[in-house]
N, C-alpha and C positions, 0 to 999 in steps of 0.2 A: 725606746720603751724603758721605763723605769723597772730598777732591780725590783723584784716581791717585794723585799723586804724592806726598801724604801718607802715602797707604795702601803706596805703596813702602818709605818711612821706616819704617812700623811692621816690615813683614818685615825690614828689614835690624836693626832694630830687636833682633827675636825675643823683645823682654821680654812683647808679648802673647800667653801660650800659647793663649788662644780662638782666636786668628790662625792663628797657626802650628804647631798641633797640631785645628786643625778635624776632620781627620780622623784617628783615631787608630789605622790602620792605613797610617798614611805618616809621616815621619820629614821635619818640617818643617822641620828643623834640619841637614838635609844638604844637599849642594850641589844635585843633581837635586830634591828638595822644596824648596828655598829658589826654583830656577828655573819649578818648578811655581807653585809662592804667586803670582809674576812673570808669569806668562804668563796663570792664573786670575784675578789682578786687572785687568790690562788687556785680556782676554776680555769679562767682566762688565762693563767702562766702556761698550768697545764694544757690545755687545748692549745694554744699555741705554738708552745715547743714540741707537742707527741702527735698531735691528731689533724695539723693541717697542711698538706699538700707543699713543699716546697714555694711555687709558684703563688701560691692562694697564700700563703702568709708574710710574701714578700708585699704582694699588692696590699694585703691588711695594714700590716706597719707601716708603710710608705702612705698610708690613705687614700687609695686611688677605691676603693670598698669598704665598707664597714656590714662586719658580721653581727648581725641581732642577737641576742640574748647568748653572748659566748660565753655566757658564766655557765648556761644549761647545754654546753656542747656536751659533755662528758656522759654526763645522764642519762642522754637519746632520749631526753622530753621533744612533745610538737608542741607548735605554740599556743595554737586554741580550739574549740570545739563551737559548733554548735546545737545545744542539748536536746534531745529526743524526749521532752519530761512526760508527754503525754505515753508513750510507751515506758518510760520506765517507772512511775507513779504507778501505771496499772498492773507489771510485770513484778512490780516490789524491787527491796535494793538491798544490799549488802555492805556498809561502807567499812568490813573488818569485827566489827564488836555484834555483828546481832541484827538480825532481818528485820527491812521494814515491808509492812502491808501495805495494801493499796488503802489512802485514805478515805475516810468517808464522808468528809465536809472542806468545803473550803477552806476552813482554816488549820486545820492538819494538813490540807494539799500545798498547801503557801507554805507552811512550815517545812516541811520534808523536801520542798524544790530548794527554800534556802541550804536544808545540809546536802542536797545533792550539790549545789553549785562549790560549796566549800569543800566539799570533801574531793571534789574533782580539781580544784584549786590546787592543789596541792600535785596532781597527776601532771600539769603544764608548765609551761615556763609564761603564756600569755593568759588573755582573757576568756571568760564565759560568755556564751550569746543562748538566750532563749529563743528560735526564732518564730516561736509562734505561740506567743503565750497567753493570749484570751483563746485562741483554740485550745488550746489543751488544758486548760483550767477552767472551761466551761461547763465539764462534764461536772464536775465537782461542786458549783455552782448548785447544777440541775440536784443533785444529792443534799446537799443539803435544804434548798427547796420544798422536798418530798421530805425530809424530815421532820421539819416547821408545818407543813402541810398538814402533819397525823399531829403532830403534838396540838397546833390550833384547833384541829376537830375533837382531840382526845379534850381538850377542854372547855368548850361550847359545842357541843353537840347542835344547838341549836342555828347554829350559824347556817348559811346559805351555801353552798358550793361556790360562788361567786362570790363572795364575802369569805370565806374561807381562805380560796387564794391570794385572794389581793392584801389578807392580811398575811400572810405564807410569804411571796413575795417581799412585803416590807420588810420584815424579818429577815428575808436573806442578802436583801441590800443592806441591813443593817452589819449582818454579817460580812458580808464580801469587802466594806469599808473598811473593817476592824481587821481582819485578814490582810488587806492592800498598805495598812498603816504598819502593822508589825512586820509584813514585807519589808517593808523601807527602812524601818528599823533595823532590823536584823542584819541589813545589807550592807549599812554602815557603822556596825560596832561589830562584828562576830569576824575572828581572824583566821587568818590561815597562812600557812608558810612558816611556822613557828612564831608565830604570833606581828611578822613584819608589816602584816599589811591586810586589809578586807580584800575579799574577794573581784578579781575586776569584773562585773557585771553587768550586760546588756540586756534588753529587752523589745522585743518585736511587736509594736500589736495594732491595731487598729482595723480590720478589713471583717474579723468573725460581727456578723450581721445578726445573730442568734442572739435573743434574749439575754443570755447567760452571759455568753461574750462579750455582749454591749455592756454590762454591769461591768463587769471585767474591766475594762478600760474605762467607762466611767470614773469609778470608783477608784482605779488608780491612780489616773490623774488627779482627780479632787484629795486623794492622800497627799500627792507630789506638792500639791498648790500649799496644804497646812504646813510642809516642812518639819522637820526634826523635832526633838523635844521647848527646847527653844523658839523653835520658829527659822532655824536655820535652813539651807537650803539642803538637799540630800546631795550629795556628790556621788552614789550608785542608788540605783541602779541607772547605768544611762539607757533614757526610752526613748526610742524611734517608734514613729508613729508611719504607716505605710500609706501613701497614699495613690490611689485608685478613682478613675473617672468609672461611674457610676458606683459605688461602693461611698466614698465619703467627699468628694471634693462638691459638688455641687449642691442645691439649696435642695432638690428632690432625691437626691440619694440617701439611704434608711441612715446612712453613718456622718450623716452631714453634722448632725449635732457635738458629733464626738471630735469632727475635724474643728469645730470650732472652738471649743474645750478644749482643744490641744493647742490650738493660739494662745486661749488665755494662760494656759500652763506655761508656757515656753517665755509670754513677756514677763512670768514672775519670777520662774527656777531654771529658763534659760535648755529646758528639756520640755518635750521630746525635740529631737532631731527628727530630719523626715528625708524618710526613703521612697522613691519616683516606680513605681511599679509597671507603670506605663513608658520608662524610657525606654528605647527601640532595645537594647544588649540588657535591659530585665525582662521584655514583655516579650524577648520568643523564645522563655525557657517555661512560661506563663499557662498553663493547660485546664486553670478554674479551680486546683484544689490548692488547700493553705501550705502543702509542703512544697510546691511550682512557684512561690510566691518569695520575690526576691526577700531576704534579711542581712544583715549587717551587725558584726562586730562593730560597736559604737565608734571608735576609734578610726575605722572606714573598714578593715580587713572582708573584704567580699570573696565569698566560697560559693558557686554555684557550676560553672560550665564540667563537665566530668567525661572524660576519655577512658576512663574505666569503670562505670557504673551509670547508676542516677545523678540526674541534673537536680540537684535540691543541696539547699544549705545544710539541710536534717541529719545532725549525727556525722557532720565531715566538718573538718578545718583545715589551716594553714598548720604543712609542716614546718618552714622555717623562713625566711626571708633575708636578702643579702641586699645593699645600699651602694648604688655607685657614685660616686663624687663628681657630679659636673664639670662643677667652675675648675677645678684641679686637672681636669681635661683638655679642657678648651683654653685655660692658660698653658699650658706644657706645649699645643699645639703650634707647628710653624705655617699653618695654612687648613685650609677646609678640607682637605684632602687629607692631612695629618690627621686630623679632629675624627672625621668618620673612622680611618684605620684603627687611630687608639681607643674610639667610643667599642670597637669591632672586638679589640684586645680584650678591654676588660670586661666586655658583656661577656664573652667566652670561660675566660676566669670565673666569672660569679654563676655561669651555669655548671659548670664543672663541681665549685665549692656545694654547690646546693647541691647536685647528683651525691658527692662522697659523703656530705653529713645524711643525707636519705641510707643512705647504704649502709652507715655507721646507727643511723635509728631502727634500722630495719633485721640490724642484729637484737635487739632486745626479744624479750616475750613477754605474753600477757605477766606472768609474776612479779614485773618490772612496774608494772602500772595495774593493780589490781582492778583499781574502781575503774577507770578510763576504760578499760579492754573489757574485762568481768562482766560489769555492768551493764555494758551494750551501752555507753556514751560517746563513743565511738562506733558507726556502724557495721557491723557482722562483725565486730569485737569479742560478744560471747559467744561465739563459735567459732573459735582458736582455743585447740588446747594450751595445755599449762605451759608445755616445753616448746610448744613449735613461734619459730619466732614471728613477728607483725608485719612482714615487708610485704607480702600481697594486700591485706589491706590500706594499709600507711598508700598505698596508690590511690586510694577515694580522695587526699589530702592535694595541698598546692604546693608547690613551692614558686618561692616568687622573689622577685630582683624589683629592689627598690628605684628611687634614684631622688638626690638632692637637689637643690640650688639650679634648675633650668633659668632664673630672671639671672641670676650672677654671671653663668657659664654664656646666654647672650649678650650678655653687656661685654663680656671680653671679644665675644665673637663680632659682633654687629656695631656695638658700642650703644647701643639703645637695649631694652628689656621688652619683654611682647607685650607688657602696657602700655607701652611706646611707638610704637612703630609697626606696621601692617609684614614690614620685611621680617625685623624678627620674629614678631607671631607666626608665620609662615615655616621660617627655620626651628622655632620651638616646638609645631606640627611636627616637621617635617624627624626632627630628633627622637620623640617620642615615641613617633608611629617607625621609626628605624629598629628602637628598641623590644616595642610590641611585635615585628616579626622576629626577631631573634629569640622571643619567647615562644611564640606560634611554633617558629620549627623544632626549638628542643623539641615542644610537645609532640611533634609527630616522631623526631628523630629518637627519645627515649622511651616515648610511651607514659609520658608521667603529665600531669597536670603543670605545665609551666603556667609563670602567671605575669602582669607585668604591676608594678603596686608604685600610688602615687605613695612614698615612706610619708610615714607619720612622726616627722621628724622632732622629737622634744628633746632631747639634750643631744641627737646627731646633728642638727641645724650648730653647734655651738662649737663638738669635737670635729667636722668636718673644718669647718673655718678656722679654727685656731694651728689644726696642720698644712691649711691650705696655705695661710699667714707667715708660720713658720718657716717657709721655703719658698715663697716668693714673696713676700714685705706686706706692703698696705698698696692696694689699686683700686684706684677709685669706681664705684657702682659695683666693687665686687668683692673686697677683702676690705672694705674701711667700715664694714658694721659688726657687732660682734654675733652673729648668724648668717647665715645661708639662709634664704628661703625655700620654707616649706613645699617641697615637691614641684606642679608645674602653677601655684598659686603666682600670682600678681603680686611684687612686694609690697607688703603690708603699711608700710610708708608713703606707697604713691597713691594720691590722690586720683580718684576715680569712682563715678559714678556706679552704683548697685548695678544697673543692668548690662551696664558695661562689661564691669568685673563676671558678670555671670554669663555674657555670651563670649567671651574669651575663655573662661575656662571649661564650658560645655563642654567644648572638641574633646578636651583633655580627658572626659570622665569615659565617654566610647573606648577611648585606648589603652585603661590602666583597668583592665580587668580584674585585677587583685586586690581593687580597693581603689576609691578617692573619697573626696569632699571638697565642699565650696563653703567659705564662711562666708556670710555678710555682716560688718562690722555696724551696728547703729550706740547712736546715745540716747541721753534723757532715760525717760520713765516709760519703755516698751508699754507698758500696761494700758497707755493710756490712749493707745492708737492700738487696735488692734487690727485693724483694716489694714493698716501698714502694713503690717506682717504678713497677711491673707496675700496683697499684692507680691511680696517677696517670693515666696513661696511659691506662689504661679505663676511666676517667671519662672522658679528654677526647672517647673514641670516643664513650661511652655517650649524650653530652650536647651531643655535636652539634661539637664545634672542629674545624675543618678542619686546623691545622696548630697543634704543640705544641711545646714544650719546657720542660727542667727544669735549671733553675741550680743550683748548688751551688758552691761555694769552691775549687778547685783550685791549688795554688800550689808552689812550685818553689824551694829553694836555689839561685842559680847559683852559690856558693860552692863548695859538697859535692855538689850532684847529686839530695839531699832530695826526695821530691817527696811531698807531704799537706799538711795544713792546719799551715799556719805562723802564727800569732799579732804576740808582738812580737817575737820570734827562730827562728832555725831548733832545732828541737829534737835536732838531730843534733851540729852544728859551730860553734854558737852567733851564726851571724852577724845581727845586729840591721842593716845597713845594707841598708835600703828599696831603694834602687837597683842591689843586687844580690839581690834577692828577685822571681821573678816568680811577680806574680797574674794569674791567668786569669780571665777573665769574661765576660760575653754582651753583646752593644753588638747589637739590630734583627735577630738572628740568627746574626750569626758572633761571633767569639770574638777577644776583645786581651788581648795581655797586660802588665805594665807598666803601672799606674794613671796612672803619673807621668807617660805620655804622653797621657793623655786631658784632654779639654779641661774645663774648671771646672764646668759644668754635669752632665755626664755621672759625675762624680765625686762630686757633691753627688747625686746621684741613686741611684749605685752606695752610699753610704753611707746612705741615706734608705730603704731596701730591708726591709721585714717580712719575714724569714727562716720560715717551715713548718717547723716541728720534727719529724723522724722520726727514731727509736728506734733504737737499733743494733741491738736484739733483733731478728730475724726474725719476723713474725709467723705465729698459726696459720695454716695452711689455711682457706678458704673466712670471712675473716673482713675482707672488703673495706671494706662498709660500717662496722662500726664504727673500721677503720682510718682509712678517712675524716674520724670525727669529730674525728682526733686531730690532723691532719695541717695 
């Protein structure tokens, strides 16, 4: 580990973009990011050397674990939430300067959810999830409505009741677009954390069947589709769209329309992502109301199962998450017998780390985190006095044990990867689901929400491998690339059919209760096959992934305004300079854009990517299957 004060040298440095483009939704190179880098290095020192466990910081340093957000250990922030807006819009809010009311139109309710998310920003060390947000911003809808309603009669009297509404109506669609638009807006200029960064923010919606609702999601997607001021693509909020057999997947469901809308959105802005509501570990926490209804931290972070409370995402999050190092395992190992003992060792270690940082968060009180606690965005948060500290609540929350590089850690073991071979698939099972009980029994052994999480590896994929490299060289299929692959994905290099790739990782999403995803990687012009997509998609219901999404190339002139697949020049106004070109791309669920701000690893990774080839043509009707074979 580098002295502090060397590691000062580097940021002021800046020549190491791993360093100072760690995260590539922050601008390491500004002065608020440069102060960040400053603050997060001498955080990290400290927690370190005062706050961890002899054992637990031997395994940190040596890399056999990696702590999340150890810059926010000190702090006794949790990582994320997901927000209660329909209760606290109605309850009003307090964000320090001055009470707000409950709004009276949608577009005060849109406004006031963006400083609710911002001002919470600031309470966590992760991201925001709305998990239900045409339900709870329907009511609001309905309001302004009935206001349009009286003013249209206040000004033709003559008009019909029936002609009244329908112009009422127009009018509130007119509104709820303009609402949906400065949403978007808002979401990607307005900062927080001392100005290092927008808000990270998710969003849930698709299942509200309600007038209001359906406007809702209408309407926000057709914002998604216009893009930015420019035309660029929005990078938050990230929208999962949830999908439901009888609610939106089929051609008689009331919501069919809206699922189809959300194809067209997805082949242009690459969002929504879509969550499986019907997969067996969503649908029996599933009871008919919109709070029973799976949601997701865009990222993957899944908060529902609850050992001490309600089973609902509503107002609970991830307290913290700990990363175990595969390949690092299963090279150290002198046999399979080894491999289980030391996978035994340091699952033990990272339940232990997770128990003392809960311990160490669970000494704070609400004064520590006004809005989070105060607020009630945190469930039964405002009913905690001032001095009593949050550790009975902080149990609504997860903690959760990641794990990296499963395709590396069987290549050393088996000498194949589970894209490869039925044996390692089996051992890759057989690994996972080891670790998924050693989370089951914390949970009964502490009483706490253990979790088991595929990591959302963006710059750990890069620091696990460079320590892994470090102490045992270059080995081929597992240290000669510069990442790990992400969680139990397929590496992203081997060639391999879509439904392939998706009945392989299915197992995987049952087991990783804490959160997964399944990408599928295609080329061309998404747009122009939409069917394609339609087929993607329901495979991933059909075959069990809990949460999906589908990449494709999005990229932007900022020269001309251009927005399609750009090559080595813009095909419009010819400008070849990179640095005025943005590419959009998927990083763990949300979306950066700017290659040249990501860090070396995620770059070698984003270029190391097997593309899915789909057709422009449109395919027949009812011709799924063999579409699949193509794909």
């Amino acid at each position: 580990m580098l002295d502090l004060f060397e590691q000062f040298k580097e940021i002021v440095d800046s020549s190491n973009l791993d360093l100072v483009q760690e995260n590539a939704n922050i601008d390491g190179l500004s002065p608020m990011g440069m102060m960040g880098l400053f603050a997060s290095a001498s955080a990290k020192h400290f927690t370190i050397e005062h706050l961890l466990s002899k054992d637990v910081k031997q395994a940190y340093l040596e890399g056999y674990i990696h702590i999340h957000d150890l810059d926010f250990y000190a702090s006794g922030t949790t990582t994320c939430t997901q927000i209660p807006i329909a209760k606290i819009l109605k309850d009003g809010f307090n964000t320090g300067h001055g009470h707000m009311r409950e709004p009276n139109s949608i577009n005060s309710a849109m406004s006031l959810t963006n400083i609710i998310v911002q001002a919470n920003q600031n309470m966590q060390h992760g991201g925001q999830s709305l998990p239900c947000f045409d339900y709870d911003l329907a009511p609001y809808v309905r309001k302004t409505f009935e206001r349009k309603l009286t003013l249209v009669k206040e000004l033709a009297s003559d008009f019909t009741e029936d002609y009244a509404e329908e112009r009422a109506w127009d009018l509130t669609e007119k509104a709820v677009y303009q609402s949906c638009e400065a949403f978007i807006h808002n979401s990607n200029s307005m900062h927080s954390r001392g100005g290092g960064q927008t808000p990270f923010l998710s969003i849930n919606l698709g299942t509200d069947t309600s007038k209001e609702g359906r406007m809702i999601t209408k309407n926000f997607l057709l914002a998604t589709q216009k893009g930015l001021g420019n035309g660029e693509t929005p990078i938050f909020p990230i929208i999962v769209f949830k999908i439901k057999e009888g609610v939106n997947l089929n051609e008689n469901d009331p919501n069919y329309d809206l699922y189809r809308l959300s194809l067209e959105t997805t082949s242009k802005r690459l969002f929504p992502n879509y969550v499986f509501i019907d997969a067996p570990f969503n649908l029996q926490y599933y009871d008919g109301t919109p709070e029973s209804q799976i949601a997701t931290m865009g990222c993957r972070t899944r908060v529902i199962g609850n050992v001490n409370g309600k089973e609902t995402p509503v107002g609970r999050g991830n307290l913290s998450f700990t990363t175990i190092n595969l390949p690092l395992i299963a090279i150290e190992s002198t046999s399979m017998s080894d491999f289980w003992s030391k996978l035994e060792f340091y699952t033990t270690i990272c339940i232990k780390q997770l128990y003392e940082r809960y311990l160490y968060q669970s000494e704070k009180t609400p004064a520590h985190f006004k809005f989070l606690y105060g607020q009630g965005v945190w469930s039964k948060g405002e009913e905690i006095r001032t001095h009593e500290t949050v550790k009975e609540i902080l149990k609504q929350g997860t903690l959760s044990m990641g794990f990296v590089g499963l395709a590396e850690a069987l290549v050393q073991l088996t000498g194949q990867h589970h894209g490869e071979s039925k044996e390692a698939l089996e051992l890759g099972y057989d690994i996972i689901k080891c670790l998924r009980g050693y989370m089951d029994k914390a949970t009964a052994d502490y009483g706490l929400n253990y979790s088991l999480l595929a990591t959302p590896a963006e710059s750990l994929a890069g620091k696990s491998l460079r320590l892994t490299r470090k102490k045992h060289g270059i080995l081929k299929g597992v240290t000669d690339r510069d990442y790990f692959t992400n969680s139990f994905h397929v590496p992203v290099y081997y060639p391999i059919k879509a439904i392939d790739k998706i009945k392989i990782e299915a197992p995987f999403h049952d087991l990783t209760n804490a959160g997964h995803i399944t990408y599928i990687e295609v080329d061309g012009d998404a747009s122009r096959n939409i069917d394609a997509l339609d087929t993607l998609v329901r495979a991933m219901k059909e075959n069990g992934i809990g949460y999906g999404s589908i990449n494709h190339p999005v990229d932007g002139c900022m020269q001309c305004g251009y927005q399609g697949i750009i090559n080595n020049e813009c095909p419009k106004c010819g400008n070849n300079d990179e640095f005025k070109i943005e590419r959009i791309r998927r990083i763990t669920g949300y979306l950066v854009g700017s290659l040249n701000r990501w860090n070396s690893s995620k770059r070698c990774e984003e270029q190391d990517r097997v593309k899915h080839h789909i057709s422009n043509k449109v395919p027949m009707p009812n011709n799924s299957a063999d579409l699949l074979e193509t794909i």
